[in-house]
N, C-alpha and C positions, 0 to 999 in steps of 0.2 A: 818664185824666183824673182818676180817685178822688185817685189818689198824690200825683197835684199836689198837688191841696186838700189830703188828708193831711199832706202835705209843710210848706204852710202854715201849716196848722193847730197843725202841732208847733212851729215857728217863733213864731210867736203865742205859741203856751204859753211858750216858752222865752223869748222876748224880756218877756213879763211877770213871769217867775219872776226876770230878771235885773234887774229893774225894781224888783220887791221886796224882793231880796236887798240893793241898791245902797241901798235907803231905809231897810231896816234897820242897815245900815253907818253909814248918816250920822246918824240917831240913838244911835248907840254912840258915836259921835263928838261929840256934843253931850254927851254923857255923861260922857265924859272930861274934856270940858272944865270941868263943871262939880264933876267930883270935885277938879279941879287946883285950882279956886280955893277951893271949899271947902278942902284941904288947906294953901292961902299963907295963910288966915284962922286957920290954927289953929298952923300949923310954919313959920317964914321963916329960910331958907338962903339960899347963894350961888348955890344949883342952880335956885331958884325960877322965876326969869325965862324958862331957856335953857329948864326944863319945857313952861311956861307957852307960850312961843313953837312949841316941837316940838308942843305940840298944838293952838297954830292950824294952823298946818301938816297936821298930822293933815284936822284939820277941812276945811280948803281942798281936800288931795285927794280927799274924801270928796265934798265938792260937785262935785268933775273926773269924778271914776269914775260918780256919777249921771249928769252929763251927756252923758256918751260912752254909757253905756247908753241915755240915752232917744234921743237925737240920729242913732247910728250903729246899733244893732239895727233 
């Protein structure tokens, strides 16, 4: 019966380390995002936009990958 809880208990830890991992992601990702526009404020190319968009994108699965962590652990 210890193992169980043991068991548990690890699972706990782990599903909150994967919880914190996943929220420090999505703040790197907010990060990105705002070094992109800072950079279209300073440099404008043809590349600027397709950036711009790959890192909402970024952003968006960053917000996927938390939710599957909180939702499914």
């Amino acid at each position: 019966m210890i193992a169980t809880d043991l068991g548990e208990l690890f699972f706990s830890f782990l599903k909150l380390l994967f919880i914190i991992a996943g929220s420090l992601y999505l703040v790197f990702s907010v990060v990105v995002i705002r070094q992109i526009n800072t950079m279209q404020k300073s440099l404008v190319t043809t590349f600027s936009n397709k950036l711009k968009a790959l890192g909402f994108l970024h952003l968006i699965l960053a917000i996927l990958v938390l939710l599957f962590f909180v939702v499914s652990l």
